[in-house]
N, C-alpha and C positions, 0 to 999 in steps of 0.2 A: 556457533558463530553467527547464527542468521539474526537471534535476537540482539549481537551487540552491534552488526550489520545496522538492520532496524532502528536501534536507539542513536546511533551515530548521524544517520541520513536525518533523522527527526531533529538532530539536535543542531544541525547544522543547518538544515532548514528558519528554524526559530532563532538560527543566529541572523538570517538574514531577511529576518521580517514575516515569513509564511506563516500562514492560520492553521493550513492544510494542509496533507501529502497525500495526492493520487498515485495509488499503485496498479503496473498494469499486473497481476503475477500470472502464475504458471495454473494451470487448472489444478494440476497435483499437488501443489501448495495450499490450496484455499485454508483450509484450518490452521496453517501457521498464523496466515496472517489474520483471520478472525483472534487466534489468540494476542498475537501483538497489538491490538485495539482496531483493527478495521476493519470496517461496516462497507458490506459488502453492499455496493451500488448498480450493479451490471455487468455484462459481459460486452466486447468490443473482440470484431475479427481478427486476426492475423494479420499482418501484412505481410508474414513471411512462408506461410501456409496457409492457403484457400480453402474455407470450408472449417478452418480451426477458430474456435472462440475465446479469446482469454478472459475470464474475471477483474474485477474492476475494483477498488476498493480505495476509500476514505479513512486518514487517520485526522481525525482532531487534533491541531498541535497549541491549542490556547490552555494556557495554564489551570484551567477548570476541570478538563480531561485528562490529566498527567500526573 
């Protein structure tokens, strides 16, 4: 489910013009999303837990990348 998750937010994205999609995900996650095409760009705190870090991650959505 997470990859048609994935291809749905993207494609709905490029329906309404976006290049990009920044994801914030779950630390447990990171190798989904590396596999889904996202380059992992940094980590950004919590807002909902202090001291917690979440990864950051860039999908290319211009038709060169897809």
């Amino acid at each position: 489910y997470g990859r048609k998750l994935i291809d749905y937010a993207k494609s709905i994205a490029k329906k309404l013009g976006g290049k990009i999609a920044i994801i914030q995900g779950d630390p447990h996650a990171k190798n989904f999303y590396l596999k889904m095409g996202g380059k992992f760009i940094g980590e950004r705190e919590s807002t909902s837990i202090s001291g917690r870090y979440l990864p950051l991650f860039v999908i290319d959505l211009t038709p060169d990348h897809n």
